[in-house]
N, C-alpha and C positions, 0 to 999 in steps of 0.2 A: 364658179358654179353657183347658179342662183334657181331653183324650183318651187315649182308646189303639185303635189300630187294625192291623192287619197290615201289616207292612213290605210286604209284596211288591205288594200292592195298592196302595197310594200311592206306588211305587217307580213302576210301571207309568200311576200319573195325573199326577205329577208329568213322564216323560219326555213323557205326550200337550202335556199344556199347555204346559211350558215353550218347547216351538218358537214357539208362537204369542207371545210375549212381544214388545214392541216394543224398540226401540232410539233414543229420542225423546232429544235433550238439554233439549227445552223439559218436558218431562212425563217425569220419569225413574221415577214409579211405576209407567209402561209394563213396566218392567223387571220388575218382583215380580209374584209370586203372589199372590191373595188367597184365605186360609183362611177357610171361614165352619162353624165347628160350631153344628148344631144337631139337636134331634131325636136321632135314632140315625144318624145321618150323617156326612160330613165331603166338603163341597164344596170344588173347586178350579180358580182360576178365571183366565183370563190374557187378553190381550185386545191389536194391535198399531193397533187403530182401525176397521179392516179387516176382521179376521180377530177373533172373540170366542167362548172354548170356557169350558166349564164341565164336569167331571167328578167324578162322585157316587160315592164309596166308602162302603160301611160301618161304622161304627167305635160305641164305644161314649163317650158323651159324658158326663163328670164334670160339666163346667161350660158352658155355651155361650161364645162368643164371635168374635170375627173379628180378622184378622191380616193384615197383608201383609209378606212376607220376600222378597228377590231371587231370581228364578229360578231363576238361572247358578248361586247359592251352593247352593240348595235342591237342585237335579240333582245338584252337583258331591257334594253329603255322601252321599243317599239310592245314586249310583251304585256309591258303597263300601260300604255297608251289607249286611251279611246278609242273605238271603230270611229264613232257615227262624226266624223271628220274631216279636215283636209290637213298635212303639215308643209309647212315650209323648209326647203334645207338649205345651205346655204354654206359656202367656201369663206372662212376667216380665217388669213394668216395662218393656212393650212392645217385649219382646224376645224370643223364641221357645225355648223348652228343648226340646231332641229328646234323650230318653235311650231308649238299648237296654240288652240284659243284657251288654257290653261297650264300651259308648260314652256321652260324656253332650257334646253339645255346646251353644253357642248360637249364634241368628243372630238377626242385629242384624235388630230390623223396621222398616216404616215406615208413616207415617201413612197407614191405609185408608181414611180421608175422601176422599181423592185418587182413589183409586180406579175408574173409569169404568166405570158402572151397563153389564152387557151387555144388550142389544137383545129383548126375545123379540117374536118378528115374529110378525104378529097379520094374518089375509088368504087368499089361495086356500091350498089342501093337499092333499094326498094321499101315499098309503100307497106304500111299492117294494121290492123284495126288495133288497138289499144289494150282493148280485151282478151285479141287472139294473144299480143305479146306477153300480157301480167298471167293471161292462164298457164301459157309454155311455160313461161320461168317457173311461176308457183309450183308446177307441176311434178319439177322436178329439184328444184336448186338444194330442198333439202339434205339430199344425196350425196354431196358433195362433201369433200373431204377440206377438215378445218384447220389440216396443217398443213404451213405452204411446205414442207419435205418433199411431198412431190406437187409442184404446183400446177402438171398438165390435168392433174386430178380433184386440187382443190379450183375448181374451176364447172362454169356451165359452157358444156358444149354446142355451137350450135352449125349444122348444115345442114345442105339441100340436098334431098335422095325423091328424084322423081317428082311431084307436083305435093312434096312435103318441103315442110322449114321442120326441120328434128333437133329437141332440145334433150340433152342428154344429162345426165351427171353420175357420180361413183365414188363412194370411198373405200372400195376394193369390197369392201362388207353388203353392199347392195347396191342395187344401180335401179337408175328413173331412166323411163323414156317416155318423150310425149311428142307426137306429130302434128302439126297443123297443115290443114289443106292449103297450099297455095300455089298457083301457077306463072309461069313466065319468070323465074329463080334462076340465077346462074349454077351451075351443079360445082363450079368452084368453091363458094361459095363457103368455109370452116374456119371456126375460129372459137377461139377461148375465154369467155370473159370473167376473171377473178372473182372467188367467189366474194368478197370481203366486198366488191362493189356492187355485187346483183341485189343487195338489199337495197342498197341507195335508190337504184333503177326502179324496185319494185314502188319505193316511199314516193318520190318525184312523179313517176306514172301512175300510183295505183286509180288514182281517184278522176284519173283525166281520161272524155271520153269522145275518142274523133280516132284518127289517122295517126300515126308515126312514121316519120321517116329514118331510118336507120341506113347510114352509112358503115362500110369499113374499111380498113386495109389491113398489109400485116400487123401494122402498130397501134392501131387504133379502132373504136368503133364510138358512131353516135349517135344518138335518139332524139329528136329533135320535132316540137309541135307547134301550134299556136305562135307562143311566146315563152319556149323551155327549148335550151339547147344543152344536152348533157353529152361529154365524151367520156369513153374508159377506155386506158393504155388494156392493152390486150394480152394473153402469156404466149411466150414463145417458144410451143411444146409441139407435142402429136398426142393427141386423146389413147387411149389402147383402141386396141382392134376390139369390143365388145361384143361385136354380133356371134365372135366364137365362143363364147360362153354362155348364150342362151341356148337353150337345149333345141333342138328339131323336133324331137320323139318325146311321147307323154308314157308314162306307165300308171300313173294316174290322174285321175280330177277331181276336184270337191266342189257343186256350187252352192254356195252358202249367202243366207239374205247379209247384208253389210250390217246393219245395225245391230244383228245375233250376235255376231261375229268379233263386233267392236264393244260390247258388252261383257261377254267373256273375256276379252283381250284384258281391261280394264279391273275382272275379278281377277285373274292371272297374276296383275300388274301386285296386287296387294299381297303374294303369297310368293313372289318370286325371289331367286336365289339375289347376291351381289353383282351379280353376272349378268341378270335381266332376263336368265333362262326360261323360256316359256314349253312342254313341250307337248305334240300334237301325236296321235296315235288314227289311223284312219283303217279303219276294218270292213273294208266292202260288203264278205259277208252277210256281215249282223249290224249293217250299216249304220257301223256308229262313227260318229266324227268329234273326237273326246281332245281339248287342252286341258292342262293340268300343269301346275307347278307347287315348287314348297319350299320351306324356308325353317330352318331347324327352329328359328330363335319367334316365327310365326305361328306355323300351322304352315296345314296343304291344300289344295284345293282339286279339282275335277270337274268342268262343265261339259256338258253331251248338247252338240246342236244339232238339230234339224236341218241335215242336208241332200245334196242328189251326189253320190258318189258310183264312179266307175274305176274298173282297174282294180290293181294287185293294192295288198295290206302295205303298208309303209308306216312308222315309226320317226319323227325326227326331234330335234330343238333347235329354236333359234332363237335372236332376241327380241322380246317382245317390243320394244321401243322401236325397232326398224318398219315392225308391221303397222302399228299407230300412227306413223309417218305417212302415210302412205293413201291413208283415205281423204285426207283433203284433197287428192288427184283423183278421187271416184265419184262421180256423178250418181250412179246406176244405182241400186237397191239391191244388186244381187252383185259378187262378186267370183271369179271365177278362181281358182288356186291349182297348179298344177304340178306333177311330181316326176321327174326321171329316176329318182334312187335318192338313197339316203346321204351318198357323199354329194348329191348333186344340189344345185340350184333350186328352189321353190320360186315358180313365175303366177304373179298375181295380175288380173286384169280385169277388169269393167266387163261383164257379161252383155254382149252384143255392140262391144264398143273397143272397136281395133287400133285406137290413137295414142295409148296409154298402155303402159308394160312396167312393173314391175319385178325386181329380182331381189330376192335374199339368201345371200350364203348360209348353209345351216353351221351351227356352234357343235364343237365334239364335247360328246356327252362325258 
């Protein structure tokens, strides 16, 4: 293998891959990179079993061949290296030569036979704008339960219900939902993606902005653009049935501006129990819409916001951390909050914006 390609571009594929790299003692090729020149190209490719990215640069190719060098060494050289450059790489005695117009170093490779073939997943598909995908996820993934104990649930849910892609998540304590418009979707179409790799997804797509192609099957799904092809093994569960625990029937509402709302939560935060107990008292009447929390070894607190409230008086607690969670998924200025009863659910949502639902189970006082 003989190349030269721009620094800055392999600078910038090297830091995509190398996160996905594994950390295996039984399989320590998990750890490298594998280079594969060919064509007018230069692939790079890393993989933790799980998680499998490939990333296409540019470059101009003397010799073809393939290579595997350690990640962590590869980052660590390339992160001191010049942009405003070109470098040479180059295959010695199965050893890697990277010279610049101030550098020549090498790094010891390793046998690319080992190497673990990535996945191109072959099955349902469809096209998404980039945006729509990173807002879904975002939207919801923090919801998601962080022990794999039950892992249909440390996972982001995603199917197709009608001329929606609906991305879900839960960790039994409160649950996200977020819909994106789209049409011509197979209504087949469910599947589970761990939560431990939807940040990857997030890192690799956030800042990319065009089309995605995502493939799936049962085993697999992939996200693939430009010049980024990323697979994730998939869990092999059933989501819960959730729609039966969102309530039908309201007993009350509160719509309250976001920013009020997110400012009390915040004074709350400073007076709250070890439990994160936050709790809400809502009195139609004499319409007041009061949180309040305390802390023996603090003080207590009580803020009164400015809201529109209908329905019966209600009383609850929950934890205030679930509700702060929750406004990076609210666009709107105004939020809506709704109530069945006090052993019930609290459903929050975007005031005149039906693609986002929020759920929190109350805490017993």
């Amino acid at each position: 293998m003989k190349i030269e390609c721009s620094i800055e571009k392999i600078k910038n594929a090297i830091s995509q891959v190398e996160r996905i790299t594994g950390k295996n003692l039984t399989l320590p090729i998990l750890s490298s990179v594998l280079l594969v020149a060919s064509s007018n190209s230069l692939k790079l490719r890393s993989t933790n079993l799980s998680l499998g990215i490939e990333v296409e640069i540019p470059a101009k190719i003397e010799k073809e061949g393939v290579l595997a060098v350690s990640g962590a060494v590869l980052n660590a050289v390339f992160s001191n290296v010049s942009q405003n450059d070109t470098v040479q790489l180059e295959e010695k005695d199965g050893n890697l030569s990277v010279k610049t117009k101030k550098s020549q170093i090498k790094l010891k490779g390793q046998p690319h036979e080992d190497f673990p073939t990535i996945p191109r997943v072959s099955g349902a598909s469809f096209e998404i704008d980039s945006k729509k995908l990173i807002d879904g996820i975002k939207s919801v993934y923090y919801s998601s339960s962080v022990s794999d104990i039950k892992p249909e649930i440390s996972s982001v849910f995603l199917y197709v219900n009608a001329d929606n892609l609906v991305f879900v998540s839960t960790d039994s304590f409160r649950l996200a939902e977020k819909k994106i418009k789209m049409k011509g979707l197979e209504e087949t179409t469910r599947i589970l993606i761990p939560f431990k790799n939807v940040n990857e997804i997030l890192r690799v797509f956030g800042d990319y902005h065009g089309f995605i192609k995502v493939c799936l099957n049962k085993n697999q799904i992939s996200f693939s653009s430009e010049n980024i092809y990323l697979t994730s093994r998939v869990i092999d569960g059933i989501f819960p049935d959730y729609r039966q625990i969102i309530p039908k029937e309201f007993t009350t509402e509160v719509v309250v501006l976001k920013q009020d709302l997110l400012n009390a939560l915040k004074i709350s935060n400073v007076f709250s129990d070890k439990f994160n107990q936050v709790n809400l008292k809502i009195t139609p009447k004499e319409k007041v819409f009061e949180l309040s929390s305390s802390n023996n070894d603090i003080g207590e607190n009580k803020t009164y916001l400015d809201a529109v409230i209908n329905g019966e008086a209600i009383e609850l607690s929950f934890n205030y951390k679930y509700f702060l969670d929750c406004f990076q998924s609210i666009a709107t200025d105004s939020i809506s909050i709704k109530f069945s009863g006090t052993q019930r659910p609290m459903v929050i949502s975007p005031v005149s914006d039906t693609s986002f639902l929020y759920l929190i189970m109350p805490m017993n006082r």
